[in-house]
N, C-alpha and C positions, 0 to 999 in steps of 0.2 A: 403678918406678911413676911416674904421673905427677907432678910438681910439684903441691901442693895449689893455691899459690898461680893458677899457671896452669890445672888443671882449673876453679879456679871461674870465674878472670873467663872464660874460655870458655862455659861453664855459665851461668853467668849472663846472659850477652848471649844465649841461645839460650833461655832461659827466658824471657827478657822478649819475646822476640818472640813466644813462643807466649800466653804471656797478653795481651799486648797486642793479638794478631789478626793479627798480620802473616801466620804461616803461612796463617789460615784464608783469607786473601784471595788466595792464589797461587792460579795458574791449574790447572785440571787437565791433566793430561798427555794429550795426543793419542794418545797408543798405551799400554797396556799393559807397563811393564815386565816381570810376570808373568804369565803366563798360567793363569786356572783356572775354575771354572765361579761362581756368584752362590753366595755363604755371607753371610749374618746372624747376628750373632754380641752376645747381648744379658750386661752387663757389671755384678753388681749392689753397689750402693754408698748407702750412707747419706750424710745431710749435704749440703751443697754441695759444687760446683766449690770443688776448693783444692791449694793447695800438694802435697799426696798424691797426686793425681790430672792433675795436671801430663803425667807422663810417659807414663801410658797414653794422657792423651789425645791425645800430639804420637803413639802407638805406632797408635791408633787412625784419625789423619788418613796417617799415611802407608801404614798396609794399603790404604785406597783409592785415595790416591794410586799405590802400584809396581802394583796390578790395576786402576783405570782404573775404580772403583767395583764391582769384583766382590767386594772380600770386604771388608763392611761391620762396624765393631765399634761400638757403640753403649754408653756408661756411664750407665746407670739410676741416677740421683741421687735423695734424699729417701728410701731405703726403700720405692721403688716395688715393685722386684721381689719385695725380702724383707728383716726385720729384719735390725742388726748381729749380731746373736745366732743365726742362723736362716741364715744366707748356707751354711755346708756344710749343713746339710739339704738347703738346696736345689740345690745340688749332687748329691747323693747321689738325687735325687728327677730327676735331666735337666730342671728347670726355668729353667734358664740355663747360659752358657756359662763363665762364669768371673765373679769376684767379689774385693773386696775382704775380709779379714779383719783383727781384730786377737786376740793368741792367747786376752788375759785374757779377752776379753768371754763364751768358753764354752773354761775352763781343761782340764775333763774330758776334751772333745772333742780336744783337741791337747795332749797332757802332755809331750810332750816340747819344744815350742814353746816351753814356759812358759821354757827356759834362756833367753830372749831378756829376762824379765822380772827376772835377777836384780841386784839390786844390784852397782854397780862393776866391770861387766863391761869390758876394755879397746877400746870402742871410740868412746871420743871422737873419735878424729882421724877424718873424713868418707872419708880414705881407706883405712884401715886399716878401717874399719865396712863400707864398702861389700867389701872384699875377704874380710872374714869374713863377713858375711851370704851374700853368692854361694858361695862352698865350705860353707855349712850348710845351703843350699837344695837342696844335692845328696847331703847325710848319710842315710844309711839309716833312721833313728829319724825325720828330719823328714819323708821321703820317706813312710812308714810312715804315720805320721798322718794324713795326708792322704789317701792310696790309702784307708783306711775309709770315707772319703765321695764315694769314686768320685772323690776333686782330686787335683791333682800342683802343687807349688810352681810359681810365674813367675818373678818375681822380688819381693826384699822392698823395703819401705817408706823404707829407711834413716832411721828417726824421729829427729832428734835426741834429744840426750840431755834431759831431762825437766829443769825446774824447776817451782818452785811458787808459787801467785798467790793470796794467803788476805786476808779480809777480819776484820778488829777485832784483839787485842792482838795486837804483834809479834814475832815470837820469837827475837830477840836470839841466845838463847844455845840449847844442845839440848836445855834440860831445860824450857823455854818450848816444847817441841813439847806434852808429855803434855795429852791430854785435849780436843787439837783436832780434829775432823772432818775428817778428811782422804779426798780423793776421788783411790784411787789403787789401781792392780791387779797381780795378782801377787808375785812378789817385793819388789818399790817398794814395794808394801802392809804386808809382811810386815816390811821395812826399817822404816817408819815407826810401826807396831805398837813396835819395841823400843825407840824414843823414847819413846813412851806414848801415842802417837798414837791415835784410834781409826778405824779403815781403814774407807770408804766408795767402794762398787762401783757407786757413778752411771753408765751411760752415757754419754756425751761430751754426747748433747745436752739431759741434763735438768740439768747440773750448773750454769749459769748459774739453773736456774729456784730449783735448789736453795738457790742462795746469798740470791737475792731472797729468800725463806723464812724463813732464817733456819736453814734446816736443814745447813747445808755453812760449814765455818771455812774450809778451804782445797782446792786442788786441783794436782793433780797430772798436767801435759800434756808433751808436748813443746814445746819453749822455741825460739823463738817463736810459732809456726805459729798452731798448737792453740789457744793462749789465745785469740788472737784471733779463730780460725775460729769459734771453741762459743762464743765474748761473754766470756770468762773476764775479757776484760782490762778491760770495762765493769764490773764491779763490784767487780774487786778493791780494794785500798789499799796494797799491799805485795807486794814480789815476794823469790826465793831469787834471787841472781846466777851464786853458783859454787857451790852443792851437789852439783850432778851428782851424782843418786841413780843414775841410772840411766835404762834406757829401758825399751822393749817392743816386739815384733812386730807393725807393721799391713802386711801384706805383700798382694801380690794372686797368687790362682792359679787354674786353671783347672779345664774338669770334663772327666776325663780320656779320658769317650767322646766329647764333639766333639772335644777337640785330635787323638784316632786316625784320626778317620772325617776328618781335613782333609787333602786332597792335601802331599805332601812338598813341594811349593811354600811351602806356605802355611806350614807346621810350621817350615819355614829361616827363612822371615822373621820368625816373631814371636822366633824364637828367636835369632837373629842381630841383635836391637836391645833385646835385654836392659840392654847396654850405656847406648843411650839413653835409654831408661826411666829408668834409672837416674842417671845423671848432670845430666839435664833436673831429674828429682826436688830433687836435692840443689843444685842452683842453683836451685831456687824456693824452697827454704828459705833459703840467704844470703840472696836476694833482702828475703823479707817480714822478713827479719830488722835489714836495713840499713833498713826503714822503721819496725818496730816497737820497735826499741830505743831510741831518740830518745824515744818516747811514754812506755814505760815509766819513761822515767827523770823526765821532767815530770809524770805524772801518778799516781804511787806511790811510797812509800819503798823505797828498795833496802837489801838486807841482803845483807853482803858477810862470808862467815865466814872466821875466819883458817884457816891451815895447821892449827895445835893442834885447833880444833874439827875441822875435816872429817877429821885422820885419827883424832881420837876415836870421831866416827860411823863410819868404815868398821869400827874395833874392834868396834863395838858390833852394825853391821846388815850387817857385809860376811860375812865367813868362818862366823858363826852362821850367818844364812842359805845359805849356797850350801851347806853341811854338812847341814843341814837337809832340801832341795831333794833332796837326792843321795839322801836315805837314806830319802824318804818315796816318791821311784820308781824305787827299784834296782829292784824284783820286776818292775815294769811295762814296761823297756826300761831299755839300759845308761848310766841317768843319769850315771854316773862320767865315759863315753864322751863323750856327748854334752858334758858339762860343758868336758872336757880339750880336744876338740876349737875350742872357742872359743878358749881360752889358744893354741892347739895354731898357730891359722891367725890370730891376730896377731901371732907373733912372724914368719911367714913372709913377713907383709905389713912389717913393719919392716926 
């Protein structure tokens, strides 16, 4: 596998040019690298341009770029197309071509997705996450989920691992969680629950409104990105540094009667830069991270848990949950499977 160290500074300098604009300002190409007929292809996505969305978009300038503007993909920002909640509906409905999701937002809908949500899963290391996420986008049970709403996986999100950015008393120790509002989904949710937490299914973009309110103690993003995309980091006071609860699934996939009805041309290419989807991704994340870490530490109290604490919490919300998890969707698809397969394809990536 590659060197982490040198996937990112590569990654990273390829990311900065894409948000900086450089790509957008290259010339187009005089000819056609691909040949195939005018496809539009509409991409649905809540929120702003960010970090997430990085990679499709560098996925989306170059389908016009190698066809010479014949196969156009376009990412609908703000919940134009359709709510975060609502994005496989409309899938399922032929009303776009592919879309962002994340699993927690409609758990029922993707149950077997939810393995992405559980606590202390092994993929902290950026490259060992991306090498599991790819062989689980290709698992039968994730595969599955999806085909019900007429989607087929793309590629996934690679989210980092989640911390937390909470407003008023600090919580020190684990037993200072009970009784906080915590805005966080799936597994994470169900982890923080056995804190004594009380689990809060905000939406990304109401959870800043929330805090203004008075209704939300803290929340639960990926670290860094997220806080700052949703505002989290404008009202926080306090942040987790090394909790690493965990993550979740925001991945992007398609709807599986446009990807059929597209020339084999077309199918190669989006399928053959998975890769840099993917990679562009996760150097936009160092990226915002090497400027938002500096902030966070001027502008909020850092809590920094020892060894003793974090492997207390794993005791407490690791193995409960994923036991838990297993045995509330053996009937419904081979949770066990799907579970092992995680452990299964990090140790192959080590």
């Amino acid at each position: 596998m590659i060197k982490r160290s040198i996937r990112s500074t590569l990654g990273i300098v390829s990311a900065a040019c894409i948000l900086g604009g450089t790509l957008a300002t290259m010339p187009n190409a005089t000819a056609a690298n691909i040949e195939g007929p005018k496809v539009f292809w509409k991409i649905s996505m809540w929120g702003n341009p960010r970090a997430l969305s990085v990679g499709m978009e560098a996925l989306a300038k170059k389908a016009a770029e190698e066809t010479d503007g014949n196969f156009n993909i376009k990412i609908f920002y703000g919940a134009q197309l359709s709510s975060n909640r609502e994005n496989l509906d409309g899938l399922k409905l032929n009303a776009f071509e592919g879309a962002a999701i994340c699993n927690f937002y409609h758990p029922g809908k993707n149950p077997a997705w939810m393995v992405f949500s559980l606590p202390f899963l092994p993929l902290g290391d950026p490259a060992v996450d991306k090498y599991v996420r790819s062989k689980m986008m290709e698992h039968p049970a994730i595969v599955a989920d999806m085909e019900r709403w007429n989607a087929m996986p793309y590629v996934s999100g690679l989210l980092p691992q989640y911390e937390i950015l909470g407003k008023g008393p600090v919580p020190l120790a684990l037993e200072q969680w009970s009784g906080l509002r915590v805005r966080a989904g799936g597994g994470l949710g169900t982890a923080m629950e056995k804190l004594g937490a009380v689990k809060q299914t905000l939406p990304a973009g109401e959870s800043s409104t929330a805090f203004q309110r008075g209704a939300l103690d803290a929340a639960a993003f990926p670290y860094t990105y997220a806080h700052v995309s949703f505002k989290i980091s404008e009202e926080a006071e306090w942040y987790t540094s090394n909790l690493a609860p965990g993550t979740s699934e925001c991945g992007w996939v398609f709807n599986k009667t446009a990807f059929e009805k597209l020339p084999a041309q077309y199918q190669t290419l989006l399928m053959d830069n998975r890769d840099m989807v993917m990679d562009l991704t996760q150097a936009a994340y160092a990226e915002q991270d090497a400027i938002n870490l500096p902030k966070f530490e001027q502008t909020m109290t850092k809590i920094v848990y020892s060894d003793e604490e974090l492997e207390r919490f794993k005791e407490i919300a690791g193995k409960p949950v994923w036991d838990e998890w297993i045995e509330a969707n053996k009937d419904k698809f081979d949770s066990q499977g799907v579970f092992d397969a995680i452990w299964q394809y990090a140790e192959e990536a080590k």
